[in-house]
Steps between C-alpha positions, in 0.01 A plus 500: 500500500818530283791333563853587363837229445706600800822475244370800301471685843863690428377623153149609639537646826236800471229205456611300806521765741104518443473185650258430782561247718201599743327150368772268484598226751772606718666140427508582151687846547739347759576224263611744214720668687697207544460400144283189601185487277214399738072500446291415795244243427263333762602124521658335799823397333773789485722459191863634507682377120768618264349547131125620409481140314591314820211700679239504297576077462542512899139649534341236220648220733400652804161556395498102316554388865229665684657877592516769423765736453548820716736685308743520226834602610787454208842540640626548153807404397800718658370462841674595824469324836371830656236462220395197631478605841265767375323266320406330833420795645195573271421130480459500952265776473205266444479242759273286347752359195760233470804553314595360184837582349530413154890537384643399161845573511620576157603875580426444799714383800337285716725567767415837499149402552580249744670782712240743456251240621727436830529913550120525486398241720713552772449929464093422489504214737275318211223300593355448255478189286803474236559286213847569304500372066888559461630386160799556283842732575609386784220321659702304703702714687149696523317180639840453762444882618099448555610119660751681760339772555294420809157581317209229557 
């Protein structure tokens, strides 16, 4: 298996028109078309986070505390509320996970997130357990959104 940087995609198109996606998870193609960066793993605890560092120290605590994570799902950091709607989307498909959100708001918005998070659960009907980190730009406002939303 070889992989390629998506950002040299525009400079090498010959070689990534040979790609075969016949063996890769449908989550993980969905995900790049929305410019979300996603891996399936097998844990029980479904990670959605802004920044590969934030992830990858989401999983370690996760894993510290007994779970184990079920994805890795980085926003990145120019992400749209539609984004995060998607996000949800992939996260829903496996019944068997909680969700963790994991923002740092630096770049990000948190009231973007905070929206997004609103959008999803009332389009999905979510049902699933939901635990929202929210921290930095505008985390209040953020929290107020989540607080008056309606969402248990």
């Amino acid at each position: 298996k070889i992989n390629f940087d998506d950002n040299a995609q525009f400079r090498q198109k010959e070689i990534f028109e040979m790609e075969d996606t016949s063996e890769s998870d449908p989550r993980e193609l969905e995900a790049a078309k929305h410019d979300l960066n996603y891996i399936a793993m097998e844990g029980n605890i479904a990670c959605l986070v802004n920044g590969a560092g934030l992830a990858m120290a989401t999983m370690d605590i996760i894993q510290l505390h007994g779970g184990s994570p079920a994805n890795f799902l980085d926003l990145g950091g120019s992400v749209q509320e539609s984004q995060v709607v998607k996000a949800f989307d992939l996260l829903t498909k496996d019944p068997a996970v909680s969700i963790f959100v994991n923002i740092f708001g630096g770049i990000v918005d948190c009231r973007v997130i905070a929206a997004g998070i609103i959008s999803a659960c009332n389009k999905t009907g979510l049902e699933l357990p939901l635990v929202v980190r929210l921290k930095g730009a505008n985390m209040e406002p953020a929290r107020e959104l989540l607080a008056n939303s309606g969402l248990d």
